[in-house]
C-alpha positions in Angstrom: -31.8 -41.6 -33.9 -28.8 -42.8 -32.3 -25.6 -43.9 -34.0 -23.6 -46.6 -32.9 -20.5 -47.7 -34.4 -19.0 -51.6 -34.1 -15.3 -51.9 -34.1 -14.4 -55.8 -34.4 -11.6 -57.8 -35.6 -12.7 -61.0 -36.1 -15.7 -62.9 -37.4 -18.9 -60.6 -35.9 -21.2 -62.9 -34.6 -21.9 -60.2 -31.7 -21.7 -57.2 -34.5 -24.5 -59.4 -36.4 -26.6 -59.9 -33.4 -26.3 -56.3 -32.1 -27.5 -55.4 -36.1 -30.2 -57.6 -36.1 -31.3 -55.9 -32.1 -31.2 -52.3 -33.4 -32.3 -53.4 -37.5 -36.1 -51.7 -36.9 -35.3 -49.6 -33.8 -36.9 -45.8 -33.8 -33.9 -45.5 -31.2 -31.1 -46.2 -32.7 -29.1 -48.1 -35.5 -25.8 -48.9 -36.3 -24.3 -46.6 -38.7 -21.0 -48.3 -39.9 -18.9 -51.3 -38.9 -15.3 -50.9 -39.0 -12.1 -53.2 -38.4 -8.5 -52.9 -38.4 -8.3 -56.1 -40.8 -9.2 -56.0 -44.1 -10.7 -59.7 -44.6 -12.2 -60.1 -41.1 -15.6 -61.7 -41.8 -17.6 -59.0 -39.8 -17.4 -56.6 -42.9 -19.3 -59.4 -44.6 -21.8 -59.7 -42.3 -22.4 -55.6 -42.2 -23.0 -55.4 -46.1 -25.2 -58.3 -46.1 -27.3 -55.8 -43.7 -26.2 -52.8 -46.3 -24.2 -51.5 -43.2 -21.5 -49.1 -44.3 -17.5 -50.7 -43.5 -14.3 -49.3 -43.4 -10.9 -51.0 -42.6 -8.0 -49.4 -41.2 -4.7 -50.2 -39.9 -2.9 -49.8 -36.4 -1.3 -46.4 -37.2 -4.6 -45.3 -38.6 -6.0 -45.9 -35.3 -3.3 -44.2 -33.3 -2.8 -41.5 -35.7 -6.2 -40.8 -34.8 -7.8 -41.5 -38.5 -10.1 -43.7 -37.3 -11.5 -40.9 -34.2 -11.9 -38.4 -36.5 -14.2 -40.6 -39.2 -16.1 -41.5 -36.2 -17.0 -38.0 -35.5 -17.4 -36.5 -38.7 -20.0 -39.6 -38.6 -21.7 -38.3 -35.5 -21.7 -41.7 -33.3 -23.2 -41.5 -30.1 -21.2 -44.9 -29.0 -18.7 -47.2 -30.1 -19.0 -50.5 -29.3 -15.8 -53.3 -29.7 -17.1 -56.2 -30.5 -14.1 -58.6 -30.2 -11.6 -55.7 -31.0 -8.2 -57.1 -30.5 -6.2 -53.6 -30.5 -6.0 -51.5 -27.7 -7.7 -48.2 -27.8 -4.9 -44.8 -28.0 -5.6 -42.5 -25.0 -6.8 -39.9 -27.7 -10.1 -41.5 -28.6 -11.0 -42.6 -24.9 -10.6 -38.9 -24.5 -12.5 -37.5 -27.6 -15.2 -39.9 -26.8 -15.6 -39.8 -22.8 -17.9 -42.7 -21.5 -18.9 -43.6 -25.0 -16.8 -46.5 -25.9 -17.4 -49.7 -24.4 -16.4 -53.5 -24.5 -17.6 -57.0 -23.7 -15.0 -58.9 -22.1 -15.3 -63.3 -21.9 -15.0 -63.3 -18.3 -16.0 -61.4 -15.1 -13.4 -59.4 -14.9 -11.4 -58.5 -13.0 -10.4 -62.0 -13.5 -8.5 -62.6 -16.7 -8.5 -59.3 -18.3 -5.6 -57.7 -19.4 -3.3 -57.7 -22.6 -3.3 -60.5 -24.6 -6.3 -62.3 -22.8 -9.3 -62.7 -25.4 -11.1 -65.4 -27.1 -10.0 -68.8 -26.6 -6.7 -67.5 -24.4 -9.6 -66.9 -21.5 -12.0 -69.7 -21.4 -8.5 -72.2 -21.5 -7.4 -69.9 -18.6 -11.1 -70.3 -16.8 -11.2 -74.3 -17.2 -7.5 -74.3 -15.7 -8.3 -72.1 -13.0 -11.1 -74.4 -12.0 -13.3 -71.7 -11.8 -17.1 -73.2 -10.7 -18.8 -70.1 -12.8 -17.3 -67.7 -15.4 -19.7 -65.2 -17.6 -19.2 -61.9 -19.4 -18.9 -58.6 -18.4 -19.8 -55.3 -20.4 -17.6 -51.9 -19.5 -16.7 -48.7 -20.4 -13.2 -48.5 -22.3 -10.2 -46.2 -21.0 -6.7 -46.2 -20.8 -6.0 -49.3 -20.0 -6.8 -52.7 -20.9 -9.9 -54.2 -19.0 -9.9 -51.7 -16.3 -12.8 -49.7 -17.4 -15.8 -49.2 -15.1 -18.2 -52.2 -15.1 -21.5 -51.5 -16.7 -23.2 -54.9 -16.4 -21.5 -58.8 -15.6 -23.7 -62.5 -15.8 -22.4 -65.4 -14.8 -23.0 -68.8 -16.0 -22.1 -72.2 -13.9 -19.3 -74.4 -14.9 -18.9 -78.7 -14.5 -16.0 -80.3 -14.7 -16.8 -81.6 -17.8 -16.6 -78.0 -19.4 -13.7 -77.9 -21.8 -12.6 -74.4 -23.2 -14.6 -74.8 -26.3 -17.6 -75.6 -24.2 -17.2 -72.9 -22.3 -16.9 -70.4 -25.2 -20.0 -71.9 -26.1 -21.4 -70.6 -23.0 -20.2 -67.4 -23.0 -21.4 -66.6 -26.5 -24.7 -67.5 -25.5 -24.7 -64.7 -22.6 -22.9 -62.0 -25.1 -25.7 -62.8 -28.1 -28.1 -62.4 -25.2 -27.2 -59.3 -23.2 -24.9 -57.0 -25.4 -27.7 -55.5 -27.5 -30.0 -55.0 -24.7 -26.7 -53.7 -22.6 -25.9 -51.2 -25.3 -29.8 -50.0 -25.5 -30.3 -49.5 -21.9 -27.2 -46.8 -22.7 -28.5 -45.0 -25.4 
């Protein structure tokens, strides 16, 4: 059985759905969600599925805390589910081609430090952009730049405000992350 580990910051709705995915899989399950705040909402949502949490802080993370519980743990992927921190070089090291992200955008448009959540979709409908989407990818060094494992698209009207776009985008994240993160197991 294959352990996955969620990293998130924020609320989980794609932690939750990626639970739900794997909940009676023979092929893998999610063995702990964790999150560098300590009343982000996706803990809640891991106990309600008797998941086991942890929180931790930034310097737990660099310090390599966080890497080391992972292993003793035995994960066979890490998946950031809205993770707002970047990754140290450490980890992407200690864990090669086994950490990935989902980005709100095809990158390599609109990747990059400080560009998450509501920050891209604004930066999508001011663009103009006819389409935007998500794309999944491996995690390394630097922000965004990891090699692409899977992108969709979704058209855009005119009418499409950020939060309407969001809206889209979290459809094609509850949609294909799971399924994403089983074709790599």
């Amino acid at each position: 059985m294959k352990k996955i580990a969620i990293l998130a910051s924020g609320s989980g709705t794609n932690a939750e759905k990626i639970i739900q995915y794997f909940q009676d899989s023979e092929k893998a399950k999610v063995a702990v969600v964790a999150s560098n705040k300590k009343d982000a909402f996706v803990l809640e949502r891991a106990k309600k599925y008797d998941i086991p949490t942890f929180h931790f802080d930034k310097s737990d993370l660099e310090e390599g805390l966080v890497g080391d519980q992972l292993a003793k743990m035995h994960v066979d992927l890490i998946v950031l589910a809205g993770f707002l921190l970047k990754i140290p070089d450490q980890l992407v090291q200690d864990f090669p081609d086994k950490i990935i992200n989902i980005h709100p955008a095809l990158l390599p448009k609109y990747g990059g430090k400080g560009m998450y959540g509501m920050r891209v979709h604004q930066a999508v409908k001011e663009a103009g952009d006819a389409e935007t989407g998500i794309t999944i990818h491996y995690v390394n060094e630097k922000y965004d730049e990891g090699r692409v494992i899977f992108q969709e698209s979704v058209e855009l009207s005119q009418n499409d405000d950020p939060e309407s776009i969001a809206e889209k985008v979290h459809a094609l994240e509850h949609k294909y992350f799971p399924k994403v993160i089983e074709s790599l197991l």
